[in-house]
N, C-alpha and C positions, 0 to 999 in steps of 0.2 A: 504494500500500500504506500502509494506517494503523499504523507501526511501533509509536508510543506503545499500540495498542491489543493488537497481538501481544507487546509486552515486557509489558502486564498479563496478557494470557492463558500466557506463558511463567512469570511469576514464582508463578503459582498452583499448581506443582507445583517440590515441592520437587526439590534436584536429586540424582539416584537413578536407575542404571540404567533404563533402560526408560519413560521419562517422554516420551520424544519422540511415542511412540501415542497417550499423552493427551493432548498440546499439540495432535497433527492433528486425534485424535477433536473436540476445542471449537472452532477454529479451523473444523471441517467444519461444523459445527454454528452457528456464527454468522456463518457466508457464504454458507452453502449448497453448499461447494466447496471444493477445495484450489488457490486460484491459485498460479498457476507460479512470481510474483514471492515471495509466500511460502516456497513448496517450497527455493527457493533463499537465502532469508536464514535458514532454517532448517539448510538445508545447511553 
C-alpha cells in the first residue's frame, strides 16, 4: 500500500461528516479497486 499516496488523497477532502465516500469514491478510481489493505487503514 502507497500510504504517502492515500494520506494525499485523504487530505483533499476537508474533514466533515461524510467525507469517507469521497476518499473510497478516488481511491476506487485511481486503483481501479478498493484493496482490503486500504479498506482497513481507512478503518
Amino acid at each position: 500500500m502507497d500510504t504517502a499516496r492515500l494520506n494525499e488523497i485523504i487530505g483533499r477532502y476537508p474533514a466533515r461528516t461524510g467525507k469517507i465516500l469521497g476518499i473510497l469514491e478516488q481511491v476506487q478510481r485511481e486503483f481501479g479497486y478498493l484493496p482490503k489493505d486500504i479498506l482497513k487503514y481507512l478503518a
